[in-house]
C-alpha angles and dihedrals in degrees: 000000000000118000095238100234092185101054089055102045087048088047084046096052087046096054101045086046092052090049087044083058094042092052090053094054108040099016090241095175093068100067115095141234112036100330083061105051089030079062106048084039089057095045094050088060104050089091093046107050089047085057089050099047092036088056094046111038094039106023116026139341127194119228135172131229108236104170137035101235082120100053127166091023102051119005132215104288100016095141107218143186129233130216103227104182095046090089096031141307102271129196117240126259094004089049090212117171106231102157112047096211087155155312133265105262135213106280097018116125110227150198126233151154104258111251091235105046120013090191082078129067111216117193109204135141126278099236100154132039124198110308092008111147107216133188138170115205129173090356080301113130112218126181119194092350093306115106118224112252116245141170131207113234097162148030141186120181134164137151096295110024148030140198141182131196118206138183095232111195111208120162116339094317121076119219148186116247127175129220121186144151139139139316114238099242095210098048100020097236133154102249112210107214106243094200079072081052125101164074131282133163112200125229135232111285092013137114126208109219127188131178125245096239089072094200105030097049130102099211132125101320090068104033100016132244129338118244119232089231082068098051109119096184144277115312106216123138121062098206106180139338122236128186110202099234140038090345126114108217123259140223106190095103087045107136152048107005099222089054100147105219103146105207 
């Protein structure tokens, strides 16, 4: 589960504002000993602690990417940042949308509680709006009967497996996906995994998500739509790369996140 950085930070700014109001009714910061300097410590970092929440929970957030599911486009430990104001200012903790500045459109890649557990932040790909009617034939994406253009700009294939690399245009911004599954080892044939497969219309006030990774992702086709009351915010700066473990981190990937490089 996430650590909810959000929760802490508002529990942090209570307390030391509670001990700021206590100080000013009891001076507490001239007494001496620890209750004096845990005092004047607390109240220092009143100031501190608001900037920090304000920009977080209103401007931007980091995150970083733990799973591939959004392969080519973001790998495993690119760390991001996260618009947090382009769909709507939100309070902290209750996430509760009290300015409207916008809404996910079709092609951004967002962040969200998981439906299934809100202790945990997902990053997939905004693939259907509300009444959207969305299908996904033959590895094909489709949206309202109209299939998403593509074109293939790489291919792997051995005995086993197979994979294909295509620019997807959805919405305005063009971006990398990968298919892949396995090779039918008797006719030699690309199988397309029919678990990917399927048909979904979205509800009101809902958003479809898949992962970039179209067959390694565990998105909407698999736990349903994600509520607008779980959207966190717009993913849309990699800002460094950092292997855990005897690695220094790296800024070579560092920019915009739809970047299409096709490697």
């Amino acid at each position: 589960m996430d650590i909810d950085v959000g929760m802490w930070l508002t529990l942090a700014l209570f307390v030391t504002v509670i001990i700021w109001l206590a100080d000013k009714a009891l001076k507490l910061r001239q007494r001496k000993g620890m209750i004096g300097n845990t005092v004047e410590t607390s109240n220092s970092l009143i100031s501190v602690l608001f900037i920090v929440l304000v920009i977080r929970s209103f401007i931007v957030e980091p995150f970083t990417i733990p799973s591939g599911s959004m392969l080519p486009t973001l790998k495993v430990h690119d760390f991001i940042l996260v618009n947090k104001f382009s769909y709507g200012l939100r309070l902290p903790v209750t996430n509760t949308k009290i300015i409207p500045l916008g809404e996910p459109e079709r092609g951004d890649v967002m962040v969200f509680k998981y439906p299934e557990d809100t202790g945990q932040n997902f990053i997939k790909r905004v693939v259907g709006l509300p009444g959207d009617r969305i299908a996904v034939r033959d590895n094909v994406l489709y949206f309202n009967g109209e299939a998403v253009p593509r074109e293939l700009v790489g291919r792997e294939r051995n005995s086993q497996v197979w994979r294909r690399e295509y620019v997807e245009t959805l919405g305005e911004q063009p971006h990398l996906i990968w298919q892949e599954g396995r090779v039918n080892p008797y006719s030699g044939d690309a199988m397309i995994p029919e678990r990917t497969q399927g048909e979904w219309q979205v509800p009101e006030g809902s958003y479809f998500v898949m992962g970039d990774n179209r067959d390694n992702s565990n998105d909407s086709r698999f736990w349903g739509v994600v509520s607008e009351d779980l959207v966190v915010g717009e993913a849309f700066l990699i800002w460094m790369h950092w292997d855990p473990i005897f690695s220094w981190p790296s800024f070579s990937r560092n920019g915009a996140i739809d970047k299409v490089e096709a490697e």
